[in-house]
VEXPA-83277 format. One record per residue: residue in one letter; x, y, z of N, C-alpha, C in turn. Coordinates in pm, 1 decimal. Layout:
% VEXPA-83277
{rest A	n_x X	n_y Y	n_z Z	ca_x X	ca_y Y	ca_z Z	c_x X	c_y Y	c_z Z}
...
//
This chain:
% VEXPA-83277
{rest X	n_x 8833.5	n_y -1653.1	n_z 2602.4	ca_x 8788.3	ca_y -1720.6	ca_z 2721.4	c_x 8643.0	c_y -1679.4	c_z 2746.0}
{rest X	n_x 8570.4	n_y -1758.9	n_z 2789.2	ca_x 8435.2	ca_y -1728.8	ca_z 2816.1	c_x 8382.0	c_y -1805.6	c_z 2950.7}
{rest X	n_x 8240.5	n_y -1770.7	n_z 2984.8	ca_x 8220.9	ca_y -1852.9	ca_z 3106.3	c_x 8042.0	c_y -1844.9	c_z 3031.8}
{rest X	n_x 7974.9	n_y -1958.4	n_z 3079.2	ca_x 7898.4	ca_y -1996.5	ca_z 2992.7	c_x 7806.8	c_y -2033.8	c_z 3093.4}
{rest X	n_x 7694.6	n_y -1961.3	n_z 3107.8	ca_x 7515.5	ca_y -2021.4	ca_z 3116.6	c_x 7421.9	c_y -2013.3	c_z 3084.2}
{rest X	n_x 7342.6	n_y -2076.3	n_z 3135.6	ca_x 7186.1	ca_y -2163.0	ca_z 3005.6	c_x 7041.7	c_y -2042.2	c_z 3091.0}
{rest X	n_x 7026.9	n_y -2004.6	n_z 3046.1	ca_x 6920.0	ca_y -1946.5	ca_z 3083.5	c_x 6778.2	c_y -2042.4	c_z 3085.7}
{rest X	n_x 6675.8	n_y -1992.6	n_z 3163.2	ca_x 6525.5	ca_y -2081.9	ca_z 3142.0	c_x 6456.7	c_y -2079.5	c_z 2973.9}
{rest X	n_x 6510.3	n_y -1955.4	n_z 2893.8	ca_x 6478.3	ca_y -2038.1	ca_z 2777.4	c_x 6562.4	c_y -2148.0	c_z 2674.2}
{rest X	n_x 6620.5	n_y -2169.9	n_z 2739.0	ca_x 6720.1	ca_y -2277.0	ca_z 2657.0	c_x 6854.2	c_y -2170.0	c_z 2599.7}
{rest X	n_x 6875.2	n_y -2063.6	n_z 2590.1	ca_x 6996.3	ca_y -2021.4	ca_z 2522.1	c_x 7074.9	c_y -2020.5	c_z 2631.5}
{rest X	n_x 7191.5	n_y -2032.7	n_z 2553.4	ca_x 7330.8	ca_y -1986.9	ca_z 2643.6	c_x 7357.6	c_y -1886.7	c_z 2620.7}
{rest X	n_x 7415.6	n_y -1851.0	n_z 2783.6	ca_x 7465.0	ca_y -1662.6	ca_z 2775.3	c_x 7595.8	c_y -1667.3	c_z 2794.9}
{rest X	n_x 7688.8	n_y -1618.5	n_z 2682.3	ca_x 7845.0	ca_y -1635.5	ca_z 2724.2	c_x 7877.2	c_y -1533.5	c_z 2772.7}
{rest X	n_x 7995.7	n_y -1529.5	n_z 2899.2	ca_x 8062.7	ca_y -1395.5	ca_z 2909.2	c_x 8158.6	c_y -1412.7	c_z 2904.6}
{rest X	n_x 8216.0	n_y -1336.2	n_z 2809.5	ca_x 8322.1	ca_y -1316.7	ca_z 2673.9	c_x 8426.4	c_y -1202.9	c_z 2812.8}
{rest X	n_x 8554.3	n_y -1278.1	n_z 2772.4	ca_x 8687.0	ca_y -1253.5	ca_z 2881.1	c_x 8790.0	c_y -1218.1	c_z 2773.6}
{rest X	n_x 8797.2	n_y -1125.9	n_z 2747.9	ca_x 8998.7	ca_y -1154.4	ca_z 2670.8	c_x 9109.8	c_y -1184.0	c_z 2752.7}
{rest X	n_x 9085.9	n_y -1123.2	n_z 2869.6	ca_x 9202.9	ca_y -1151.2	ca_z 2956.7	c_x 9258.0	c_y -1079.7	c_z 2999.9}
{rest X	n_x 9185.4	n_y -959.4	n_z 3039.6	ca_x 9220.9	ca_y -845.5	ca_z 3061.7	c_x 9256.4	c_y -804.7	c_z 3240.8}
{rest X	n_x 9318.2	n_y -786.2	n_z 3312.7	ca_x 9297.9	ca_y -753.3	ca_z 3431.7	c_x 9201.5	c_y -678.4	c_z 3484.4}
{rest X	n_x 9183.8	n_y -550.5	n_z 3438.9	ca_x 9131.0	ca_y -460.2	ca_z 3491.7	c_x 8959.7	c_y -509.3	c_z 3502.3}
{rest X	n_x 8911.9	n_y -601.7	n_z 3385.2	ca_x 8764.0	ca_y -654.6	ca_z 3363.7	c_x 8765.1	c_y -747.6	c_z 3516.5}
{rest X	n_x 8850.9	n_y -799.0	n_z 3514.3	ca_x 8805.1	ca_y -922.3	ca_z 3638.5	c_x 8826.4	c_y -842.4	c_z 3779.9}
{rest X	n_x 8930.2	n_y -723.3	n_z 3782.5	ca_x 8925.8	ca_y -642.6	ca_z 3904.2	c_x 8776.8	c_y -619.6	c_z 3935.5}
{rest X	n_x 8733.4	n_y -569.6	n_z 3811.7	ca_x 8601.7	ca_y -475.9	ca_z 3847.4	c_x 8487.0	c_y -583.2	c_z 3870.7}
{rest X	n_x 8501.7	n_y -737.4	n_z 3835.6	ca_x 8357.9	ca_y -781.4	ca_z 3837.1	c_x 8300.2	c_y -745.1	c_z 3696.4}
{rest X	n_x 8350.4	n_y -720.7	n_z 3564.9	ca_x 8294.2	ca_y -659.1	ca_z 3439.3	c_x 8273.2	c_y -756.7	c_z 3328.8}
{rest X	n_x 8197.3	n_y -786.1	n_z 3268.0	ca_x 8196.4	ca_y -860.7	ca_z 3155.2	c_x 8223.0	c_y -796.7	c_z 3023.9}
{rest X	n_x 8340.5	n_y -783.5	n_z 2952.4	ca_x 8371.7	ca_y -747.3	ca_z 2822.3	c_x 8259.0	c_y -715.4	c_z 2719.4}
{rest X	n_x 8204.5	n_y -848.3	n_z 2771.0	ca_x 8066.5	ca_y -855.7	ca_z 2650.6	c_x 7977.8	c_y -1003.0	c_z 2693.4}
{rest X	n_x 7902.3	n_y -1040.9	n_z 2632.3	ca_x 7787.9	ca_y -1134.1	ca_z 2637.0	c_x 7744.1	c_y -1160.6	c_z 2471.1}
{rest X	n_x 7761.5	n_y -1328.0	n_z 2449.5	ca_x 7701.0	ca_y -1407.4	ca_z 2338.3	c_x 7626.3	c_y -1471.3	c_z 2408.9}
{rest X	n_x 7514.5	n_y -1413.6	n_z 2311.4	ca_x 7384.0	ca_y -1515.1	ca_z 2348.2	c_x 7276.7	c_y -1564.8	c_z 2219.9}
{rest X	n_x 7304.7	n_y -1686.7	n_z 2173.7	ca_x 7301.4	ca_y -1687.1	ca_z 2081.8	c_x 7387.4	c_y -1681.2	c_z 1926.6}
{rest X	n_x 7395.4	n_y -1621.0	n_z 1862.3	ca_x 7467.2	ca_y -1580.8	ca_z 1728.6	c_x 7494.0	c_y -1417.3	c_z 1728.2}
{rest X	n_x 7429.4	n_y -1373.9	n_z 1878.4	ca_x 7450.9	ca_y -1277.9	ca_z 1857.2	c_x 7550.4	c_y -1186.8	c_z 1978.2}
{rest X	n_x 7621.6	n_y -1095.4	n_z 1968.7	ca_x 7707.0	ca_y -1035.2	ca_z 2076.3	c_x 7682.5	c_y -904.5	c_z 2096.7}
{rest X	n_x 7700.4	n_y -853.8	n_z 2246.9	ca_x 7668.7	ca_y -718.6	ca_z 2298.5	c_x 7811.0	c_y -723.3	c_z 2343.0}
{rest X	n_x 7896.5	n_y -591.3	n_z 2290.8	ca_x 8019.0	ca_y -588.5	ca_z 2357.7	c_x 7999.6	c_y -459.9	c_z 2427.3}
{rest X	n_x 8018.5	n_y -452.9	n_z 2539.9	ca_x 7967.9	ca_y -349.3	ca_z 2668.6	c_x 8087.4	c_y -250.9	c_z 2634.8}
{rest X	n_x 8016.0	n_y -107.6	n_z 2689.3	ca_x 8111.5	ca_y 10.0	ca_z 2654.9	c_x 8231.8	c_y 2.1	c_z 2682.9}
{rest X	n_x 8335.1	n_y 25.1	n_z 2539.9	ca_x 8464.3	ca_y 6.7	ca_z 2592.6	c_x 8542.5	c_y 108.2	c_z 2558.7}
{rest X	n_x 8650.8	n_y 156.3	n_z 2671.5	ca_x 8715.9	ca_y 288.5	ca_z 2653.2	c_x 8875.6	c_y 234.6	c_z 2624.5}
{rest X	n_x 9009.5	n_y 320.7	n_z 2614.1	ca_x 9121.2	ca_y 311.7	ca_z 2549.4	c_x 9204.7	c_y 300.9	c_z 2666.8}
{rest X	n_x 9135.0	n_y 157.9	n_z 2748.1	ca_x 9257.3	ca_y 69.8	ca_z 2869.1	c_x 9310.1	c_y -40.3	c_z 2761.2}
{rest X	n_x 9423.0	n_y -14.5	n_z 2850.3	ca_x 9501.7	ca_y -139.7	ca_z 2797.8	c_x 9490.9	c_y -242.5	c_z 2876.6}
{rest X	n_x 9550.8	n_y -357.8	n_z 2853.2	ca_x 9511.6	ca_y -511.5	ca_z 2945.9	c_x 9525.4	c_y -465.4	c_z 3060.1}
{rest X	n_x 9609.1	n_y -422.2	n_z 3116.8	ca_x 9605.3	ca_y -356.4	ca_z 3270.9	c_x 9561.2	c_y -267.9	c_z 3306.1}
{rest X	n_x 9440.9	n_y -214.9	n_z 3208.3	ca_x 9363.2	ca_y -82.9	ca_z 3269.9	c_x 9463.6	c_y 88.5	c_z 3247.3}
{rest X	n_x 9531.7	n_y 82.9	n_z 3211.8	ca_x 9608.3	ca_y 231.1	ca_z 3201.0	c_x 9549.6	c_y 295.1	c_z 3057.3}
{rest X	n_x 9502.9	n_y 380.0	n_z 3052.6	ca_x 9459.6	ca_y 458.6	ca_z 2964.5	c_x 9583.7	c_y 500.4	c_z 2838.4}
{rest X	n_x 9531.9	n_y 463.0	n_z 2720.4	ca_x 9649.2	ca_y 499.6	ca_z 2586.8	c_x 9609.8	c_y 589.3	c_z 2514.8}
{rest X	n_x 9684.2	n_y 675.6	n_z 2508.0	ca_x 9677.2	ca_y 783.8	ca_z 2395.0	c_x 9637.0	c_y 922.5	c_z 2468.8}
{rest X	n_x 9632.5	n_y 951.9	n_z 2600.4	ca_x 9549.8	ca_y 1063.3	ca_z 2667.8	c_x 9572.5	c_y 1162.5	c_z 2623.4}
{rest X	n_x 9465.8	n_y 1240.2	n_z 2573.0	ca_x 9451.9	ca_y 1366.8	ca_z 2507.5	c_x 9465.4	c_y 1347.8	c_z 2378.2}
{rest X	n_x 9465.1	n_y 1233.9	n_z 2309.7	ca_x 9416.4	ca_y 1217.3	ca_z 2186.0	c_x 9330.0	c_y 1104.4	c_z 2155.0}
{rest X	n_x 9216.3	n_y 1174.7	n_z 2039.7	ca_x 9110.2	ca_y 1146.8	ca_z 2038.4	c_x 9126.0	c_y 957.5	c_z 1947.3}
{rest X	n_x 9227.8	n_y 1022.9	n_z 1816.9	ca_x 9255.0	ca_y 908.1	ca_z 1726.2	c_x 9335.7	c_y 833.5	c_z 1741.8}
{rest X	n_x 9403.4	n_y 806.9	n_z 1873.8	ca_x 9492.9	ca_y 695.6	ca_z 1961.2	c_x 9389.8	c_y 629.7	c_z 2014.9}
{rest X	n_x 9320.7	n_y 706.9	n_z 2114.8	ca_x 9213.7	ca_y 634.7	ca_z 2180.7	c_x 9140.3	c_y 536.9	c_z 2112.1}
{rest X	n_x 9060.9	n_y 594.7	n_z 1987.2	ca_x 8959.9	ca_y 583.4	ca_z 1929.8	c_x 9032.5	c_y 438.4	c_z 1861.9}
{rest X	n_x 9127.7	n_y 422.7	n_z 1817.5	ca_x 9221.8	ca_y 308.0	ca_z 1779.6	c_x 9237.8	c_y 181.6	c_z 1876.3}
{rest X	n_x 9255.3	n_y 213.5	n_z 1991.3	ca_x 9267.8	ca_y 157.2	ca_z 2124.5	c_x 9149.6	c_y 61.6	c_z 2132.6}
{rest X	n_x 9002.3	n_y 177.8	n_z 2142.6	ca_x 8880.9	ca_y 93.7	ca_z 2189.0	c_x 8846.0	c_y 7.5	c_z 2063.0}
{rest X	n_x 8919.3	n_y 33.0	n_z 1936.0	ca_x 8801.9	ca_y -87.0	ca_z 1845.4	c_x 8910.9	c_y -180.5	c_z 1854.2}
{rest X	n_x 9056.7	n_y -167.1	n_z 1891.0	ca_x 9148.4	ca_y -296.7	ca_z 1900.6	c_x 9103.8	c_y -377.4	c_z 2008.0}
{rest X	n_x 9033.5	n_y -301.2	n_z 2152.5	ca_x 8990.8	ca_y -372.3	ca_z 2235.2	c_x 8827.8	c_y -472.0	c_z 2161.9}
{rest X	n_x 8788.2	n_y -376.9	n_z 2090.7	ca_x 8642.7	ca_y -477.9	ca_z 2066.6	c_x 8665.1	c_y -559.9	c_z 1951.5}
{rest X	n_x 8754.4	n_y -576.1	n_z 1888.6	ca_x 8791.3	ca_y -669.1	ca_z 1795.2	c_x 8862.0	c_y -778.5	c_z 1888.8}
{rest X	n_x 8939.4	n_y -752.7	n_z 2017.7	ca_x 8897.7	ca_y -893.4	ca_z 2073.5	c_x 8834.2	c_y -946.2	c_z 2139.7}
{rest X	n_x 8718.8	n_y -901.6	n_z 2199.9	ca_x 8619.9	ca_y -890.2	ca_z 2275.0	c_x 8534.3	c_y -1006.1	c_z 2205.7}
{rest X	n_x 8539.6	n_y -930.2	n_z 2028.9	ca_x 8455.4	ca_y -1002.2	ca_z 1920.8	c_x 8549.8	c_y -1142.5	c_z 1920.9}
{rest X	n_x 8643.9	n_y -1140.3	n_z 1894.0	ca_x 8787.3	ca_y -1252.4	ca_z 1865.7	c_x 8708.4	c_y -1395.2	c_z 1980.0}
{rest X	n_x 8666.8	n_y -1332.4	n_z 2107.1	ca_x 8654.1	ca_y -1480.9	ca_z 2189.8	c_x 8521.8	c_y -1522.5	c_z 2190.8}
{rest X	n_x 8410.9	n_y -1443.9	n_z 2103.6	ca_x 8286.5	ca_y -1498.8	ca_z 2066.0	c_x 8258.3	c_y -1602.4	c_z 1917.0}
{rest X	n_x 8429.2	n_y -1548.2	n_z 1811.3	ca_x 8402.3	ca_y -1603.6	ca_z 1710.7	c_x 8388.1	c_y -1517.2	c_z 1602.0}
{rest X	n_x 8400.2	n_y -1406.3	n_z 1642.2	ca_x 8315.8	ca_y -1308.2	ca_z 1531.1	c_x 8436.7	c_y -1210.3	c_z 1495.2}
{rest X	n_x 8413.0	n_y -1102.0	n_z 1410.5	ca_x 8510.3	ca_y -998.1	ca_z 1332.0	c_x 8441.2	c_y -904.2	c_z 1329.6}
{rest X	n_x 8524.3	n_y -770.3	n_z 1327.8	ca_x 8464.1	ca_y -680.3	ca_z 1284.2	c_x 8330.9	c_y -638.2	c_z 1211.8}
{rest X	n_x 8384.9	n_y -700.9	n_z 1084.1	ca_x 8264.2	ca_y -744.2	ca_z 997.7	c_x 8116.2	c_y -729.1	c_z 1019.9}
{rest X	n_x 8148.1	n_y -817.4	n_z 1119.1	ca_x 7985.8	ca_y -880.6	ca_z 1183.8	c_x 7927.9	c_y -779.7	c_z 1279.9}
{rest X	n_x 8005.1	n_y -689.9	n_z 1323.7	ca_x 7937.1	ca_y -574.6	ca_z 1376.9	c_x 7818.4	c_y -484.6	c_z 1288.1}
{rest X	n_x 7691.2	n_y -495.2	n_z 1351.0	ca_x 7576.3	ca_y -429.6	ca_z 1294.6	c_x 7547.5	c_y -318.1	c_z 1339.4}
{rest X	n_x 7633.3	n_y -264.3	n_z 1499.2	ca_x 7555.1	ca_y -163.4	ca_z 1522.3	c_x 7639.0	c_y -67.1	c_z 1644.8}
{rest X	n_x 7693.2	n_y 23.6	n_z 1650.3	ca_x 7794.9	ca_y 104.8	ca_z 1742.4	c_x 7731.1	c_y 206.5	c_z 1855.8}
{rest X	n_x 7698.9	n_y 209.6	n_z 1914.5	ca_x 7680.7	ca_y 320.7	ca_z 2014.2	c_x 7806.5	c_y 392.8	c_z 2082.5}
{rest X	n_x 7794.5	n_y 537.0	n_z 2019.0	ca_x 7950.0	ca_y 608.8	ca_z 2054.5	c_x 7908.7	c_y 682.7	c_z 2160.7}
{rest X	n_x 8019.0	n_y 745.9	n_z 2263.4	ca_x 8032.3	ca_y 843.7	ca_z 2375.3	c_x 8131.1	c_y 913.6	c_z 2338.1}
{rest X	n_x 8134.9	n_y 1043.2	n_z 2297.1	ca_x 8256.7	ca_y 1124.3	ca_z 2309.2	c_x 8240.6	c_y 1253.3	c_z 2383.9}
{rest X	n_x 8370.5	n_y 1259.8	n_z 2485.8	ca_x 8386.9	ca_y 1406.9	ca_z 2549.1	c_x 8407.7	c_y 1550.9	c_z 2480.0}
{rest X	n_x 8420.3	n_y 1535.9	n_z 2325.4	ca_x 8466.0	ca_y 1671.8	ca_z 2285.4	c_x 8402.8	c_y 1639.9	c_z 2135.3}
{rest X	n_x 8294.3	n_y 1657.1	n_z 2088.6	ca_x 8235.9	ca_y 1693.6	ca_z 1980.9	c_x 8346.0	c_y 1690.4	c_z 1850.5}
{rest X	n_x 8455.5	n_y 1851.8	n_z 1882.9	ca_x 8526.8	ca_y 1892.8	ca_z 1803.0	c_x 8604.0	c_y 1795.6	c_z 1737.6}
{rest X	n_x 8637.5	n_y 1717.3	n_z 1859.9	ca_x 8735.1	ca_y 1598.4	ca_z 1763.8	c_x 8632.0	c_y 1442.9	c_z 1725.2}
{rest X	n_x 8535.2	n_y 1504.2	n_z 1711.1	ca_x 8519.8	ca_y 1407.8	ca_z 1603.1	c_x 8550.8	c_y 1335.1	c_z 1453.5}
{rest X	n_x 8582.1	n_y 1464.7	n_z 1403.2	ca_x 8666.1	ca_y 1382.3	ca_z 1278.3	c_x 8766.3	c_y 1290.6	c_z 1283.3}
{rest X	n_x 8898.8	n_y 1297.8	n_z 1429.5	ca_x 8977.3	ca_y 1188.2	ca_z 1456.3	c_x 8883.6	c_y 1047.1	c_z 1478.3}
{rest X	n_x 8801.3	n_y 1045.6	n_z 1571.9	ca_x 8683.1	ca_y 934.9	ca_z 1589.1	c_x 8655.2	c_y 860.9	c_z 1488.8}
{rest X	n_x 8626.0	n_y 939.4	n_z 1386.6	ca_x 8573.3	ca_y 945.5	ca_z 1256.3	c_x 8672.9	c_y 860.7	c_z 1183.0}
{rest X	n_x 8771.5	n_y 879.2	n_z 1146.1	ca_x 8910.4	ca_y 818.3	ca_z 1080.2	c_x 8912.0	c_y 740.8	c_z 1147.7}
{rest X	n_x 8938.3	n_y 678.3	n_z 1261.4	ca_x 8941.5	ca_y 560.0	ca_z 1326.7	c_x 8847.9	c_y 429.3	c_z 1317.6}
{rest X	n_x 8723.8	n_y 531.4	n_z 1334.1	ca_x 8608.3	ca_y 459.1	ca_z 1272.1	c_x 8614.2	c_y 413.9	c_z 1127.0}
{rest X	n_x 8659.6	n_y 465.4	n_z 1040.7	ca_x 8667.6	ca_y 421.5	ca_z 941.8	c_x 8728.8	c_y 287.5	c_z 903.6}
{rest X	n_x 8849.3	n_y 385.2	n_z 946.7	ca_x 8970.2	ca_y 250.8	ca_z 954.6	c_x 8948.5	c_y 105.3	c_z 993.0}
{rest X	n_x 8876.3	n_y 94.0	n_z 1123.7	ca_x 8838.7	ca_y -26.5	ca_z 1180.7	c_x 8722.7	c_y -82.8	c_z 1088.1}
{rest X	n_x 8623.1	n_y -30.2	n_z 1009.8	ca_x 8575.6	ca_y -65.9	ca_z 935.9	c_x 8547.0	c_y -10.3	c_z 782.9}
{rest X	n_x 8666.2	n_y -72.9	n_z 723.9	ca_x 8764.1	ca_y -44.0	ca_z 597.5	c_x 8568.5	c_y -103.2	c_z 496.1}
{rest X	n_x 8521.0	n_y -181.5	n_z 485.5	ca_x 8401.2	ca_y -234.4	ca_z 414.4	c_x 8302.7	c_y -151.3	c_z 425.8}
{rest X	n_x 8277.4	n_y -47.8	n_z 533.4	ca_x 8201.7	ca_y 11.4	ca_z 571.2	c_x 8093.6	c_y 15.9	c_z 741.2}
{rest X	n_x 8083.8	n_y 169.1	n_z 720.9	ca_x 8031.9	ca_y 180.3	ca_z 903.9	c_x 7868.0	c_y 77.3	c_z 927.3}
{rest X	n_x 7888.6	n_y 14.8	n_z 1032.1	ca_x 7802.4	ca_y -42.9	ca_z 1052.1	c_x 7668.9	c_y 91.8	c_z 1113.6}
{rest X	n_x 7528.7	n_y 81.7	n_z 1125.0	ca_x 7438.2	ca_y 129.2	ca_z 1181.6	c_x 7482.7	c_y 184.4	c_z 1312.0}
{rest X	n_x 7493.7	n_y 385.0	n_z 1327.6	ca_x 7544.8	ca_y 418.0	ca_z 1476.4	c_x 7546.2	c_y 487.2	c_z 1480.1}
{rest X	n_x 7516.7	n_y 556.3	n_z 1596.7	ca_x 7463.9	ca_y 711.4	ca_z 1703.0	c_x 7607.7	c_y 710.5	c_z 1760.5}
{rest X	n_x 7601.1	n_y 845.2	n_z 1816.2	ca_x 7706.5	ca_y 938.9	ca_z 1844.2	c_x 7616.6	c_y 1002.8	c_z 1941.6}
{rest X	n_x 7665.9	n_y 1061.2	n_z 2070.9	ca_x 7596.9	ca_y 1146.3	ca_z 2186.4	c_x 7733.8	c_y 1156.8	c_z 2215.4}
{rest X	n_x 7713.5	n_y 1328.2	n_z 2279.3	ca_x 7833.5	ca_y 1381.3	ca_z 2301.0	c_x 7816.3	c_y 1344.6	c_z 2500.0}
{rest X	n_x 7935.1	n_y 1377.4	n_z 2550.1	ca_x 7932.8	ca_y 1350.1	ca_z 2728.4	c_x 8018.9	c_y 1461.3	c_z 2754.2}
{rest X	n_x 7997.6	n_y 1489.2	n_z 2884.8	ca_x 8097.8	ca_y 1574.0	ca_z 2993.2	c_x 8180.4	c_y 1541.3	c_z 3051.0}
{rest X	n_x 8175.5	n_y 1381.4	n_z 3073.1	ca_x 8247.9	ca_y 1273.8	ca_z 3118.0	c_x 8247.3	c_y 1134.5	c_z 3114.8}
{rest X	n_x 8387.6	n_y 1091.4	n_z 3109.6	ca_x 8330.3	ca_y 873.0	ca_z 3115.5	c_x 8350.5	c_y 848.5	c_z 3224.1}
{rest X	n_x 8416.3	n_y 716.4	n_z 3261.0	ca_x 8471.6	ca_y 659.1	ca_z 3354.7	c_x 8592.1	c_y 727.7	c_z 3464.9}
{rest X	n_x 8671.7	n_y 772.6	n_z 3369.0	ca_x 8772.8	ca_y 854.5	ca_z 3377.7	c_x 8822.3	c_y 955.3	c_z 3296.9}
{rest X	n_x 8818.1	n_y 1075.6	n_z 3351.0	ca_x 8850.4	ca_y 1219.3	ca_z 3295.3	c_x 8997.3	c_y 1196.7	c_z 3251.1}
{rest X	n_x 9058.4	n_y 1118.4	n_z 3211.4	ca_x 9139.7	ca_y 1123.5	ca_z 3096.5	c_x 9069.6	c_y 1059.0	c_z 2912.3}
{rest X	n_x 8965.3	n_y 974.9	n_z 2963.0	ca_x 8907.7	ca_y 888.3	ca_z 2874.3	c_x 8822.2	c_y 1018.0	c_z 2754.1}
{rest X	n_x 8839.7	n_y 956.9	n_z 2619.3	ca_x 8780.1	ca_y 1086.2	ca_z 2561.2	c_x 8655.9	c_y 969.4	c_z 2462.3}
{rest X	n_x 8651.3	n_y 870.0	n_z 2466.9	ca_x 8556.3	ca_y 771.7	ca_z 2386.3	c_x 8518.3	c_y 678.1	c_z 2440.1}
{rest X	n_x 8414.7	n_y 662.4	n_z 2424.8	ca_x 8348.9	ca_y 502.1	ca_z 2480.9	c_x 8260.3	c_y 444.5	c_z 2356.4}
{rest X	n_x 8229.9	n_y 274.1	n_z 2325.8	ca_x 8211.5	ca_y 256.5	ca_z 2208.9	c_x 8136.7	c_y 103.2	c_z 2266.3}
{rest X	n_x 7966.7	n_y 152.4	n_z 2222.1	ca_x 7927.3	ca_y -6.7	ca_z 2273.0	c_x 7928.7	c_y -73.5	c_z 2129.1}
{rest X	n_x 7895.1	n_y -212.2	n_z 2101.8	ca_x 7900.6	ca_y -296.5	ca_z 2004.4	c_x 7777.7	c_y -401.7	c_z 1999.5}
{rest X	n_x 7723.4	n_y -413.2	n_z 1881.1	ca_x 7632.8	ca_y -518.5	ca_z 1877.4	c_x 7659.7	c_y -590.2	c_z 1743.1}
{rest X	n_x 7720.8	n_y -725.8	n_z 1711.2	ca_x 7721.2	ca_y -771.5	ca_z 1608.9	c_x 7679.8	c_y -906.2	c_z 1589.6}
{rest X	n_x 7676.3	n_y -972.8	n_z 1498.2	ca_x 7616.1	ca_y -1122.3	ca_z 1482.4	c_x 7721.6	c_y -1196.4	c_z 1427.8}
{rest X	n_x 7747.5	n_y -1285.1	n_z 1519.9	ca_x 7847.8	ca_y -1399.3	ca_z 1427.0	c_x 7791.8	c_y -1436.4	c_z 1290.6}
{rest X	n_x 7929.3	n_y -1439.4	n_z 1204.3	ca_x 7933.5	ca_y -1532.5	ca_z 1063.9	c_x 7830.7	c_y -1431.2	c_z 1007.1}
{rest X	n_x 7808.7	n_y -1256.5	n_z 989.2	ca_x 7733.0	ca_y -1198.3	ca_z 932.2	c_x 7783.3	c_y -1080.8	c_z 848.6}
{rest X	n_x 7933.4	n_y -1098.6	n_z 845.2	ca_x 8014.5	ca_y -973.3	ca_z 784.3	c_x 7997.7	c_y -981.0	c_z 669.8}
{rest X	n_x 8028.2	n_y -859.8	n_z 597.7	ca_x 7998.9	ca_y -805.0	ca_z 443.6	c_x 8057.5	c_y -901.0	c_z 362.5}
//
């Protein structure tokens, strides 16, 4: 689902909906296509109704947020694939290697271009990852 406007230079700016409750509680846009290209805004390990999965583990979570941005990507058109570029948040350094495996996993072809900064906190002190996204439709390996 998307909701769609034209900006003064002629592009359209989509804002990309999966259908999530907790996004439309808040007033949040999942993400934005504009163009061929997509910004999927930081996403942590809620489920459609906002309840946090996997708490206190890093490689549940970390599973959680790229299932959420694979559909985020799903209502722009795009795949995994086409992701060029990750901006990570994690609360605990140490478990990065779970991150890591997850990351992998979600991109079995290989990691797209991406920074890692460690935090003290996200949204919510159960949350242990946050994961922004930038990819281009129809540009996967």
């Amino acid at each position: 689902m998307s909701d769609r406007q034209i900006g003064e230079d002629g592009l359209k700016q989509e804002r990309l909906d999966p259908g999530w409750s907790w996004t439309r509680k808040f007033d949040i846009s999942a993400g934005v296509k504009v163009g061929d290209t997509v910004y999927v805004s930081g996403t942590v390990a809620f489920d459609g109704d906002g309840n946090v999965v996997g708490e206190g583990d890093m490689y549940v979570q970390s599973k959680q947020v790229f299932g959420n941005i694979k559909e985020v990507l799903a209502c722009a058109g795009a795949s995994m694939a086409d992701v060029v570029k990750i901006t990570v948040f994690v609360t605990d350094m140490a478990a990065y290697g779970a991150f890591g495996r997850a990351r992998t996993e979600a991109f079995p072809d290989g990691v797209p271009a991406s920074a890692v900064y460690g935090t003290t906190t996200l949204v919510k002190p159960e949350l242990l990852v946050e994961v922004e996204a930038v990819a281009v439709v129809a540009s996967g390996r």
